[in-house]
N, C-alpha and C positions, 0 to 999 in steps of 0.2 A: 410501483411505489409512488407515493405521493410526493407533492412539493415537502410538504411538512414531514414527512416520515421523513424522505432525504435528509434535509435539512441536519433531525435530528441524529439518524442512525450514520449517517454518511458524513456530511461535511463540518458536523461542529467537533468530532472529534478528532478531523486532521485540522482542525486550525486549531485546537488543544496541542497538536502534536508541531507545531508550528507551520503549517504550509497555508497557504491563501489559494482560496479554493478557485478557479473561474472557470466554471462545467462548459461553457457557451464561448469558448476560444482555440477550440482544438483545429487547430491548422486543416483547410480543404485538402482530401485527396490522400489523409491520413490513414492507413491501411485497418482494417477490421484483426482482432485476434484472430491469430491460428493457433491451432492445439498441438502441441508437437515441438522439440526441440531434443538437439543429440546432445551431445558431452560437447559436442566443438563448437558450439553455442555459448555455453558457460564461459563467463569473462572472470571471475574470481570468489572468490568465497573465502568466511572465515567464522572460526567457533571458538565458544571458550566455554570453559568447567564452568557448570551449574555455579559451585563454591568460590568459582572467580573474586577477589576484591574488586567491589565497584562494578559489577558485571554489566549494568546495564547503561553506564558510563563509557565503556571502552566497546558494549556493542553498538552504542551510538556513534563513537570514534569511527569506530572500522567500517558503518556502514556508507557514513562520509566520505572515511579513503575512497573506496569500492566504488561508491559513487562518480566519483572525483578522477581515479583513475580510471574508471570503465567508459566515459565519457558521458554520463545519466544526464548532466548539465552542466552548463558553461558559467560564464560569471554572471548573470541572473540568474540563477539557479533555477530556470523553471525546466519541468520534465511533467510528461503523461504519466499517471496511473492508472491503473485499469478496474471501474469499478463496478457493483454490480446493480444492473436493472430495475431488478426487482428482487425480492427476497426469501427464500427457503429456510428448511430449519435445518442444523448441521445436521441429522440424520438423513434428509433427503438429497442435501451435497455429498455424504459418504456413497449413498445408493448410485445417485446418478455417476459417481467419479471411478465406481468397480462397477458397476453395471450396466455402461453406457447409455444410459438417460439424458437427455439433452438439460445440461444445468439453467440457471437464470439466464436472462441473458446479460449480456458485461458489456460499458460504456468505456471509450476515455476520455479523460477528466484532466485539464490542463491544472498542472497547480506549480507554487512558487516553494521555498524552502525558505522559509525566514530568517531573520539574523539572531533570535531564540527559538530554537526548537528540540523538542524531546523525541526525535523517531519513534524511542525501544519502550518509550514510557519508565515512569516512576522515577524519576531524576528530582522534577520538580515539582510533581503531581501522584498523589496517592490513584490514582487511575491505571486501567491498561493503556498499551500502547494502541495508539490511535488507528496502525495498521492493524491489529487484533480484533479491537472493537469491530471496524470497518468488515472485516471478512467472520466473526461472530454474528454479527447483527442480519448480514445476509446469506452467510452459510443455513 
């Protein structure tokens, strides 16, 4: 993927989403993804009815808690994402993910959490949510 494709497919729709992107700040000696995780991994979770009032309001809420309590970040809110390389189309991420195909390959991406931001999207923006887009655009 290019500068310019990133750019667009990647980093303009999490700073939509409020985070400040800085790809070229990830701490030396930061461990590469592994694939793989049990149940005793999972630090929390939470869901709500399709029909929820305000659903994308209060999945914004909860992913903050979750954040907040899992320890994702401290009071600068900055934390890794994990993003992708290069880019496939979602039929070839279903292929490779039941088929063991080796996918893109995935970077991490230092980013910050702003003091406005929309995670889940459509809050304050007729858009998807910026994680969506992000894994759409390179799915």
């Amino acid at each position: 993927m290019g500068i310019q494709e990133r750019e667009r497919k990647t980093y303009r729709p999490l700073r939509r989403a409020g985070l400040e992107v800085n790809p070229n700040a990830v701490p030396d000696g930061t461990m590469p993804f592994v694939f793989g995780a049990g149940p005793e991994d999972i630090v929390g979770g939470f869901s709500h009815r399709y029909e929820t009032p305000r659903l994308v309001g209060r999945l914004n809420e909860d992913w903050y808690d979750l954040a907040v309590s899992s320890g994702l970040f401290g009071q600068r809110r900055v934390f890794l994402v994990l993003l992708p390389e290069g880019t496939c189309t979602h039929g070839v991420f279903l292929q490779d993910l039941h088929w063991g195909r080796h996918a893109a390959p995935v970077i991490w991406t230092k980013v910050r959490l702003l003091e406005r931001w929309d995670i889940m999207g459509r809050v304050r923006h007729r858009r998807p949510s910026a994680f969506a887009r992000v894994i759409q655009a390179s799915a």
